[in-house]
N, C-alpha and C positions, 0 to 999 in steps of 0.2 A: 422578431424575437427568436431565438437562437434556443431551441427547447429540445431536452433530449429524454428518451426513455432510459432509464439506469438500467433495468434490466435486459436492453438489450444491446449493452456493451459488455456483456459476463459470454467469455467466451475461453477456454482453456487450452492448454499445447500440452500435450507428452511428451515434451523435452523438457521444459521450463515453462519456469512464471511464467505467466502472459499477461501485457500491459497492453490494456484496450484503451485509447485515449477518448474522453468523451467531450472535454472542453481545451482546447491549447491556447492561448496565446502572447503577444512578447512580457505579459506579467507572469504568469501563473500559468500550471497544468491541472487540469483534474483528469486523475484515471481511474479504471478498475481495475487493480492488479488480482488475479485468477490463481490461485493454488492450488491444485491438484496433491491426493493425500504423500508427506514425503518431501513435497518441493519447499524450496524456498528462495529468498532475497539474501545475497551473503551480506555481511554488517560492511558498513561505511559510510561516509561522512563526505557533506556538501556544505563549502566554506560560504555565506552569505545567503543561506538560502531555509525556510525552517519548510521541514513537511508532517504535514497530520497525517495519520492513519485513523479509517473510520472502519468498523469491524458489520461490514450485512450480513453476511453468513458464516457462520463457521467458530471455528475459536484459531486466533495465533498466536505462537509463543513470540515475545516482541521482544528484542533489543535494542533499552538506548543506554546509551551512556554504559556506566557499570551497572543496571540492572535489567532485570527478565523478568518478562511475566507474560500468564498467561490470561488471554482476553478473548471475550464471545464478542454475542451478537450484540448492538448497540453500544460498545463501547469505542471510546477514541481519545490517541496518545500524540505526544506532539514529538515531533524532535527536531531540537531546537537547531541552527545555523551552528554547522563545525563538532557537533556531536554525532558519534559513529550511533548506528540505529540499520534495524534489517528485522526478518521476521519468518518466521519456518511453522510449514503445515507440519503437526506432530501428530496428528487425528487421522483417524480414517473416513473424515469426510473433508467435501472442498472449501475452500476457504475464501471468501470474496474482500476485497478490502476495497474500499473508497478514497484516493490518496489526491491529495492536491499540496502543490508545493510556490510555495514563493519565498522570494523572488523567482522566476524559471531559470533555472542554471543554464550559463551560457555551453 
């Protein structure tokens, strides 16, 4: 069985998001994407593929589509296959997000 501790794939870069991968394979990815206060994911869009965003720590301002919002701790937004979607730390604390996508873009 293929078992992973979540929290100890939360690990951050001072450059940029950091995508810790915790489960990968030819279906799907599950990561933890890592925010640091300031950082973020720019918007854009993956043709046949939808991805969740799951929110463990922090709050991120999200966009999909034509709308923004802002989301904490337990909350989670989907964005759909071909809809533009991305997410910015706006807080001065870090932001963890839980992200898994399918299909896995080739």
């Amino acid at each position: 069985m293929n078992v992973k501790r979540v929290t100890e794939g939360i690990s951050f870069s001072g450059e940029k998001m950091k995508k810790n991968s915790l489960f990968d394979s030819p279906h799907l990815f599950y990561d933890a994407y890592c925010l640091l206060p300031g950082q973020s994911q720019k918007v854009h869009a993956h043709e046949g593929s939808d991805k969740v965003y799951y929110v463990l720590q922090g709050t991120g301002r999200f966009t999909i589509g034509d709308e923004e919002e802002d989301l904490g701790e337990g909350h989670a937004v989907i964005a759909s296959a071909g809809v533009k979607h991305g997410v910015r730390n706006e807080t001065q604390e870090n932001l963890v997000l839980l992200v898994t996508m399918a299909p896995k873009p080739s």
